[in-house]
TIMI-700491 format. One record per residue (C-alpha): residue number from 1; residue in three letters; chain; x, z, y negated. Coordinates in steps of 0.5 Angstrom, whole numbers, plus 2048, in hexadecimal, padded with zeros to 3 digits. Layout:
% residues N
PT     k     r   c    c1    c3    c2
PT   NUM   ALA   A     X     Z     Y
...
This chain:
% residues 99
PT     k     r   c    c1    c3    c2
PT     1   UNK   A   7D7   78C   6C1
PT     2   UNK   A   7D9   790   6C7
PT     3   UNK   A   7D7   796   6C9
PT     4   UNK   A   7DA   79D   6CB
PT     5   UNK   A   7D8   79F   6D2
PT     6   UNK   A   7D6   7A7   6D2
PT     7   UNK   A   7D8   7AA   6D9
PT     8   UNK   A   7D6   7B0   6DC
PT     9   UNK   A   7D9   7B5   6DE
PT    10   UNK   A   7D8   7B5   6E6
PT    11   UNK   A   7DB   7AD   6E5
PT    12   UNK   A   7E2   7B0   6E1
PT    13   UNK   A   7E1   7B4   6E6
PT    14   UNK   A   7E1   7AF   6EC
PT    15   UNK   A   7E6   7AC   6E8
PT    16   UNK   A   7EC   7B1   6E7
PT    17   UNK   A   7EB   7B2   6F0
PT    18   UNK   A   7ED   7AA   6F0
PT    19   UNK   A   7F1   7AA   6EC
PT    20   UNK   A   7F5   7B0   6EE
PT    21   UNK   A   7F4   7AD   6F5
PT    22   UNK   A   7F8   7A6   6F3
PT    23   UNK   A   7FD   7AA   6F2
PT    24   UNK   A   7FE   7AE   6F8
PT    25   UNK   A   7FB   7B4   6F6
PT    26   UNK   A   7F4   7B7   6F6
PT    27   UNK   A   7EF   7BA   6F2
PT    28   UNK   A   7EA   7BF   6F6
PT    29   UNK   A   7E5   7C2   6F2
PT    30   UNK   A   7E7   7CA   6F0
PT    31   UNK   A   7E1   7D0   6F2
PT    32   UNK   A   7E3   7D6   6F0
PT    33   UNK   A   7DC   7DA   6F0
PT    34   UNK   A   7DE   7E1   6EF
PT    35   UNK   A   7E3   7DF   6E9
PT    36   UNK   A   7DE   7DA   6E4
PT    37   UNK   A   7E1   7D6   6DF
PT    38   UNK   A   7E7   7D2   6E4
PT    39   UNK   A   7E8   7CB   6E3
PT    40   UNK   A   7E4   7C6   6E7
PT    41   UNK   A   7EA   7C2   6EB
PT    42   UNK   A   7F1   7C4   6EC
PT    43   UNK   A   7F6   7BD   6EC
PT    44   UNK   A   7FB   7BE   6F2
PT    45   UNK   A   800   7B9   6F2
PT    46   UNK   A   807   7B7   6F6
PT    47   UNK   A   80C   7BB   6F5
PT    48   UNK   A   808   7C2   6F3
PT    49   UNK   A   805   7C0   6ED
PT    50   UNK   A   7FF   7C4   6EB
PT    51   UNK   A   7FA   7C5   6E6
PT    52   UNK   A   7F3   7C7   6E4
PT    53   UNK   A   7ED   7C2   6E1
PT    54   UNK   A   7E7   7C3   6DD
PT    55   UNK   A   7E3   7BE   6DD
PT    56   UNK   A   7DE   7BC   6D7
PT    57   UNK   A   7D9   7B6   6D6
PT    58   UNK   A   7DC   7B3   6CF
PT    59   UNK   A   7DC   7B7   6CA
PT    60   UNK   A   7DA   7BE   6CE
PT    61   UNK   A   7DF   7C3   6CC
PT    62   UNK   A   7E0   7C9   6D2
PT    63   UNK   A   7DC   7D1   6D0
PT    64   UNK   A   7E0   7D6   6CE
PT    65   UNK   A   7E1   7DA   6D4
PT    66   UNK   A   7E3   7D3   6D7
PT    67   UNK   A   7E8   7D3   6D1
PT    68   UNK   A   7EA   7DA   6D3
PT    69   UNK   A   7EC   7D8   6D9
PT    70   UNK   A   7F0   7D2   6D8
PT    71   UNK   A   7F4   7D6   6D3
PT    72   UNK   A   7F5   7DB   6D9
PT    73   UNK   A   7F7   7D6   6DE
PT    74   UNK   A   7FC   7D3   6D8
PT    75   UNK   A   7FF   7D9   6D7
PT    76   UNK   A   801   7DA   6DE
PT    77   UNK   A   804   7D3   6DE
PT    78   UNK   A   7FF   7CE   6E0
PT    79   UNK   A   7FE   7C9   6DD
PT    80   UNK   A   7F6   7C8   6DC
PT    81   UNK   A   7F2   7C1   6D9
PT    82   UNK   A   7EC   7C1   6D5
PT    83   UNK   A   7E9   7B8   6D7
PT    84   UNK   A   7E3   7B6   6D4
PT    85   UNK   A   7E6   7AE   6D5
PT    86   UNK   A   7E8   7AA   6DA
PT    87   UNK   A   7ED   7A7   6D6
PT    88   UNK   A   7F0   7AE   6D5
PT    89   UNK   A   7F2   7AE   6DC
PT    90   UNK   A   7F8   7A9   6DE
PT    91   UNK   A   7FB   7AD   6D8
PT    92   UNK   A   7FA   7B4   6DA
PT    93   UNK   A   7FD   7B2   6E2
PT    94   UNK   A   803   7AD   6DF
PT    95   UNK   A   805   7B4   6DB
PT    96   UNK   A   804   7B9   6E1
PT    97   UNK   A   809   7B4   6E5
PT    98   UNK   A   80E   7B4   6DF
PT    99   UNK   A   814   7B8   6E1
């Protein structure tokens, strides 16, 4: 019987920067202390790829004023990611590099 590894939220997150990293890109952490309810990274990667990410342990799901947030940011054309798994992560990087 096998066990399901639970991950926190900072270890998705220093995964996401590894990642986006391998590919080239980067994943600073995003402050915005006069804006609340940003996303925590932005994901740049080659070519002018950008996005937002929340970032959740498993399970967690983002406060309304963050889902406000993320609606305002979609409507405005970027694309946002709410990753609450490390398994999410490869998919959410191979579709922003999907042309």
């Amino acid at each position: 019987m096998f066990k399901k590894v639970r991950y926190t939220e900072k270890q998705i997150e220093q995964k996401l920067t590894l990642m986006a990293k391998s590919r080239g890109g980067i994943a600073p952490k995003f402050v915005s202390p006069s804006f609340a309810g940003m996303p925590d990274r932005l994901i740049l990667l080659p070519g002018g790829l950008l996005a937002f990410a929340e970032l959740k342990a498993p399970g967690m799901k983002p406060r309304p004023l963050q889902v406000a947030r993320h609606e305002m940011l979609r409507r405005l054309g970027f694309r946002v990611y709410v990753i609450d798994g490390i398994e999410q992560i490869g998919g959410i990087l191979d579709e922003l590099q999907t042309p």
